[in-house]
C-alpha positions, 0 to 999 in steps of 0.5 A, a space after each residue: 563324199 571322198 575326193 579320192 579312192 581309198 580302196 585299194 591298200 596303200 602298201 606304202 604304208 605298211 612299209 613305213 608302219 613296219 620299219 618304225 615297228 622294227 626300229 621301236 623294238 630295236 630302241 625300246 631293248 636297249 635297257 638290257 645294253 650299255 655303251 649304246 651310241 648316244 645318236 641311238 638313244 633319246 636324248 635326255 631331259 632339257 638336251 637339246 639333241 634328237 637320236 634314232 630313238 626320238 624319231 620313232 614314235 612321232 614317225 608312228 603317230 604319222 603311220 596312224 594318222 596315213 591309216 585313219 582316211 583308208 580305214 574310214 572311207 572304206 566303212 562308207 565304201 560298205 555302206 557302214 554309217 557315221 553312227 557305226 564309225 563313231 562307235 568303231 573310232 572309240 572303242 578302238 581308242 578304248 582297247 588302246 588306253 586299255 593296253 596302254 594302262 596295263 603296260 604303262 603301270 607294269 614299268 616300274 615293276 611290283 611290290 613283294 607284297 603281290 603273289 606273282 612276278 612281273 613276267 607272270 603280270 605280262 604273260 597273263 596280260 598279253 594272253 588277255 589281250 589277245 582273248 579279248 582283241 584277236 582276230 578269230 577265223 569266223 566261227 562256223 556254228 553256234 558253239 565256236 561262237 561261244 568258246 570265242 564269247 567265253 575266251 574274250 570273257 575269260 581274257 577280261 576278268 584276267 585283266 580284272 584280277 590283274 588290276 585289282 591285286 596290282 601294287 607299285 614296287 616303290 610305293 605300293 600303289 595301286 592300279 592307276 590311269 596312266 597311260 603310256 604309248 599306246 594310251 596316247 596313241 589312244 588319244 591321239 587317234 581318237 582326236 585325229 579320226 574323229 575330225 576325220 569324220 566330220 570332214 572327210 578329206 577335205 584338205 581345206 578343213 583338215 589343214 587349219 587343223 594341223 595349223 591349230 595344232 602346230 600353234 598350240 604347240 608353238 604357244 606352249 613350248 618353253 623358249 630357250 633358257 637364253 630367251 627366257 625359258 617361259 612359253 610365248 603363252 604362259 598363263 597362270 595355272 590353273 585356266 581354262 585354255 590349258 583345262 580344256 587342251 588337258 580335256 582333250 588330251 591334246 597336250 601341247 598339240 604336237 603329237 596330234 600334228 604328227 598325226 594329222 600331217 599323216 592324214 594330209 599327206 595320205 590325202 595327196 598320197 591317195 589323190 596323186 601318188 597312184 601311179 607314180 606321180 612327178 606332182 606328188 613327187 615335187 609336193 614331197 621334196 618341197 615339204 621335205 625342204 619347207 619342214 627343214 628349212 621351218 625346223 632351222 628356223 625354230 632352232 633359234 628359239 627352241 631346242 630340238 626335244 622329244 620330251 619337251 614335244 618342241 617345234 624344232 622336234 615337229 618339224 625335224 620329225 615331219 620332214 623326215 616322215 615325209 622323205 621315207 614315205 615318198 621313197 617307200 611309195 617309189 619303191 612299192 610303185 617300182 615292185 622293189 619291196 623283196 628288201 623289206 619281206 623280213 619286216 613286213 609282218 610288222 606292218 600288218 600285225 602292228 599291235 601284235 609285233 608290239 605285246 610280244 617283246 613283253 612275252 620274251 622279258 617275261 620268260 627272262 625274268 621267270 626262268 632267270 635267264 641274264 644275257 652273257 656279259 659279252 652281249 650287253 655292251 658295244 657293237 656285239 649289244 646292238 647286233 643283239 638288239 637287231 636280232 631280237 627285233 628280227 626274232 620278234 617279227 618273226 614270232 609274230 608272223 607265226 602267231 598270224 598263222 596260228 590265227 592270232 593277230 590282235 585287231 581292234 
């Protein structure tokens, strides 16, 4: 039984998921740009450095971690079993490794050798995505049924030409397991949403797991080079502590941290935000100042790394999610969100928001369309940048008119 009542949408949450949705496609169309500000972009392999883009990801992770207690409580609430959850959690997972795997092996683009181009590859992936995931009106009789049956059957066997015919650019490879950001959102959610069942929300066994992660994650992050640059457990390769994480799909445990810290604080959200609580508000600056005071201290010992998923870059991260939820709640308990209705869209058609981008590069790349030189660099770059994630909300907030909204 729930300690607390999930039943009322936490709209907190939605502006958090749609201003890190704005900012990913911000960050992720900086490919097409030079001269980006250094603190924008993520920082390279071994810097120890976090910018604008190292933070959005994680703070995703923590977005998907807040949604999992209202998703599920809200199946009991209905009356939906635990059997039916489970199914629900894996083929949610499911749909995402799926999409993360077309997108991931799309990235290094094709070889000649493939019929097609790459911005025909994302086109008739993103319509697969959609015949097979929309969200379809109910259908009124018989024969909408089954036009929304063969469309869902017509988008997988697109996926299915996809992949067979696939080939590398630099090496002809085939169609492979990789996963991307949405596979590893994938996992995540399931490892997450999974404990989440078995323990509902209750903090005294969700917190040891967040603690579990966070240790893994101190364990099996390299040190600096002045401390030697091995991890405090750095066992020979192959072993069975590693061979398990690996089976789990836990990593090093800091992205499952990310998430299960957004089930916590959803679970105190829930339980002490509404209204306006000065408690939770008092929880909230005391873990904003525990987390930094924890990301200084691991500083001496860690770099800050989104690559390496450091400790310094946990707790850096956390105390920053923490912060913007708090004040995200204080502004939709105080009915000030008008600033954020240009975003909104992207907080309730997350998944959407995210494919559409890919349907833009892919008319650029079928009608030649290059940007002129003047908006590829500087401050006129980074205002291209900023309308692009504008136009895309945009387009995803028609496309939710017209009934397409991906939902898993």
């Amino acid at each position: 039984m729930a300690l607390a009542s999930y039943s009322a949408r936490n709209a907190a949450i939605d502006l958090l998921r749609a201003l890190t949705m704005f900012t990913m496609i911000f960050v992720n169309d900086f490919w097409k740009i030079h001269d980006v500000p250094h603190w924008l972009e993520h920082a390279r392999w071994g810097e120890d450095f976090m910018g604008l883009a190292d933070v959005v990801f994680p703070c995703f992770l923590f977005a998907v971690g807040m949604s999992i207690p209202y998703a599920i409580e809200r199946r009991y609430a209905k009356g939906l079993s635990g059997e039916s959850t489970i199914k629900h959690i894996l083929s949610r997972s499911f749909a995402l490794l799926v999409m993360g795997a077309f997108i991931s092996n799309s990235e290094a683009r094709l070889s000649p050798d493939v019929p097609y181009s790459i911005g025909m590859y994302w086109i008739l992936m993103v319509a697969a995505f959609i015949a097979i995931w929309n969200h379809y009106p109910r259908a009124g009789d018989a024969r909408g049924r089954r036009v929304q049956i063969a469309l869902k059957i017509i988008g997988a066997l697109s996926l299915l030409f996809l992949a067979i015919t696939f080939r590398g650019k630099d090496d002809g490879s085939v169609f492979g397991a990789h996963w991307g950001i949405l596979g590893t959102i994938g996992w995540t959610y399931l490892v997450c949403a999974m404990i989440y069942v078995y323990t509902r929300d209750r903090l005294k066994y969700l917190i040891p797991w967040w603690a579990a992660f966070a240790i893994v994650c101190v364990l099996g992050s390299r040190l600096r080079p002045e401390l030697g640059g091995e991890a405090l457990l750095a066992l020979p390769v192959p072993n069975f502590y590693n061979s398990i994480l690996g089976i789990l799909h836990v990593g090093n445990g800091c992205l499952p941290a990310f998430t299960m810290g957004g089930v916590i604080l959803s679970i105190i959200s829930a339980r002490h935000a509404r209204p306006i609580s000065p408690r939770f508000t008092l929880y909230a600056a005391v873990a904003v100042a525990a987390f930094l005071l924890a990301g200084l201290w691991a500083h001496h010992y860690w770099i800050v790394s989104k690559i390496a998923a450091t400790p310094t870059w946990l707790c850096y991260v956390t105390a920053i999610a923490i912060g913007v939820y708090t004040l995200f709640a204080w502004v939709e308990r105080t009915g000030k969100t008008a600033w954020f209705d240009p975003i909104k869209p992207a907080g309730t058609a997350t998944l959407t928001t995210y494919l559409i981008p890919y349907l833009a590069y892919a008319l650029a790349d079928i009608t030649g369309y290059v940007l002129p030189h003047w908006l590829t660099h500087g401050m006129a770059g980074i205002a291209n940048c900023l309308a692009f994630s504008f136009i895309i909300i945009a387009a995803t907030w028609l496309l939710g008119k017209a009934h397409v909204k991906l939902k898993i």
